[in-house]
N, C-alpha and C positions, 0 to 999 in steps of 0.2 A: 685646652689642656690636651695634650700629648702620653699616654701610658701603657708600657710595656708591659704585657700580660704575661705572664713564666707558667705554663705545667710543666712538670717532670716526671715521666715514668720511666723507671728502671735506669738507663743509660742514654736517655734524649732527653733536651731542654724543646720544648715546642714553643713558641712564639709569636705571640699577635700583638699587634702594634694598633690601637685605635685612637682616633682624635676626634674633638669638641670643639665644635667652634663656636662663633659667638651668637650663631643661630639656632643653637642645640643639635644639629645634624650630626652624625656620627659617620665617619670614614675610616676606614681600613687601610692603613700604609708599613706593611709588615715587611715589606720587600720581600727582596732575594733570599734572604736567610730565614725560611720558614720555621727550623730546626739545626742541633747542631746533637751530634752523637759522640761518646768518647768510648771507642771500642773498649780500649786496655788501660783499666785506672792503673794499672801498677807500672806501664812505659812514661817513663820520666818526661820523653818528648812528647809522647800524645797529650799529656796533661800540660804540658805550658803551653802547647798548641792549642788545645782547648779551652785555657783559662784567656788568652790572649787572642784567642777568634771571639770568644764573649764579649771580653772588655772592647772590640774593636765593633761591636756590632752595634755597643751600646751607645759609641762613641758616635759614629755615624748615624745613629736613629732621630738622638737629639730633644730625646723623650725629657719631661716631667719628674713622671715618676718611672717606679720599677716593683712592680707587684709580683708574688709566688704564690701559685697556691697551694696551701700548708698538705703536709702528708702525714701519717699518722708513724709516730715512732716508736710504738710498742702495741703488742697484740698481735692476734693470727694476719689481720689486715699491714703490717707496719712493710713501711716502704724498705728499698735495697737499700745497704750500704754504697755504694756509689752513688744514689741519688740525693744521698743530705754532701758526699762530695762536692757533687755536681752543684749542690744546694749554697756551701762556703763559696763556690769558685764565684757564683753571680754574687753573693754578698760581700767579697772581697774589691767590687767594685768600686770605686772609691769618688766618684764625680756627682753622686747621687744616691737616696740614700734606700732601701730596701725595703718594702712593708711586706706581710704577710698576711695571708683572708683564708680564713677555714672554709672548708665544704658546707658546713652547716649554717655559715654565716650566708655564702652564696645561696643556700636550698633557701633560706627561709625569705630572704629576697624575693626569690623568683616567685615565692609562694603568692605574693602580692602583688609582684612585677612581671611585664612579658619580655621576652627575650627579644629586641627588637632589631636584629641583622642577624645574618647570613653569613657563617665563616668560609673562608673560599674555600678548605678540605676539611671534612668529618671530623678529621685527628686534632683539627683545631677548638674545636666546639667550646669546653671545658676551658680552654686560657679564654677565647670571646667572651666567654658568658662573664670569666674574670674581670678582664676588661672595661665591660660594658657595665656591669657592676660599681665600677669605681669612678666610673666618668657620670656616673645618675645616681650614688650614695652620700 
């Protein structure tokens, strides 16, 4: 199984891509596109450019699934307005279909489970643990 891991903060989609094979080993194949950032949600072209650097990413990955991990949308903590954008842009994906795993779902996992790789940048940590999550739930 092949699964696209999604954090999003503020105005970047972050990216890890992890696979299962049929020996339980877990490998990391996120490629080139670590991240993708939409400076200006309100330029018409930056947004079809970034709806369509998505979809093209997802297209080449070749993934299974496509997991996000949820953000809170009310309270002092709720995430930006461009990030549940950012949020429709991945779920308007259409070849595969979109799940969603809370913080609290992943916390209480780990509560029991070890974290068991090494994201290649820090900024990744949180989509891995996603990831790795969904490929051992």
């Amino acid at each position: 199984m092949k699964v696209c891991a999604i954090e999003i903060k503020s105005n970047k989609i972050i990216f890890v891509v992890l696979e299962k094979d049929s020996n339980n080993q877990i490998t990391e194949s996120t490629g080139k596109v670590k991240s993708i950032i939409l400076d200006d949600d309100h330029n018409h072209s930056q947004v079809i450019d970034c709806i369509e650097t998505i979809h093209s990413h997802f297209n080449s990955l070749e993934v299974d699934k496509i997991v996000i991990l949820s953000r809170s949308s009310k309270g002092q903590f709720s995430s930006s307005g461009i990030s549940f954008k950012l949020e429709g842009f991945i779920q308007a994906y259409k070849n595969k279909p979109v799940e969603f795993v809370s913080p609290k779902t992943l916390s209480a996992f780990y509560k029991k489970n070890t974290f068991g790789i090494t994201p290649q940048f820090s900024y990744q940590s949180d989509a891995s643990k996603l990831g790795y999550y969904i490929l051992n739930s």
